[in-house]
N, C-alpha and C positions, 0 to 999 in steps of 0.2 A: 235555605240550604247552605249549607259551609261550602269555602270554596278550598276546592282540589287542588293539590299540585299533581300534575300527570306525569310527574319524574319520580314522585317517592311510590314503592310499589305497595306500602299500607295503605294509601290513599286508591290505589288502582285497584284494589281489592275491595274497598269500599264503595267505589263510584261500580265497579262491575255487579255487585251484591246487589245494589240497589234499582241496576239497570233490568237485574234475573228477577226481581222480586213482580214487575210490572206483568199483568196479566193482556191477555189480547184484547179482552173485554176494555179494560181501561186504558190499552195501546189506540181503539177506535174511538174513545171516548176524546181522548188528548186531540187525534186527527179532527173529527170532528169542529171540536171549540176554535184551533187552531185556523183553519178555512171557515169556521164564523168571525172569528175576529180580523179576518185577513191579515195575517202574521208576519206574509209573504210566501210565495212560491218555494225556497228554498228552505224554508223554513217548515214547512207543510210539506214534503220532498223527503227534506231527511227525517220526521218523524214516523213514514212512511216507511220510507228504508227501513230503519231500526224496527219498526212493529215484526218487520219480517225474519230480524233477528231474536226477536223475545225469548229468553231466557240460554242464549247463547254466547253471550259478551265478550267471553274471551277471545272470539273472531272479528272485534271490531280494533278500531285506534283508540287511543285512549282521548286524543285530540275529539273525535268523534262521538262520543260516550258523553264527555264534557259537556257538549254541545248539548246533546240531545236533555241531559239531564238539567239543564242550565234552562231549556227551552220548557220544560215540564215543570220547572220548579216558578215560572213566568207564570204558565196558564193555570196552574192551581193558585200561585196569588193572583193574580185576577177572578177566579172565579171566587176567593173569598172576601173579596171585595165586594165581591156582585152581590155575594150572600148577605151582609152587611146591611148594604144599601137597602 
């Protein structure tokens, strides 16, 4: 995943398209692997939070968005690693 700046609003427009794109199905997916992998508490926390957001973005931070997207962009490389192996 590219990395964002969360001050240019092209960028915020991108990171929120991509956060609307995720479906529930793949929001409990993400939760899941996340609390397999023990990722941590707050990290499992706010992917939670966000599920509850899905497809609404524009009510989040963009600091928050980052995050979550940064966290998803982890556990899908991880899982194709796994696949890999």
């Amino acid at each position: 995943m590219a990395k964002y700046d969360i001050n240019d609003p092209t960028d915020l427009d991108i990171m929120r398209a991509q956060f609307n794109m995720i479906t529930h199905e793949e929001w409990d997916e993400y939760i899941e692997i996340a609390e397999e992998k023990k990722m941590g508490y707050k990290n499992v926390r706010i992917l939670k939070s966000a599920s509850k957001k899905t497809g609404i973005a524009k009510y989040l931070s963009p600091k928050l968005i980052n995050w979550v997207l940064d966290l998803i962009n982890k556990i899908e490389e991880d899982e194709f690693e796994d696949e890999e192996e």
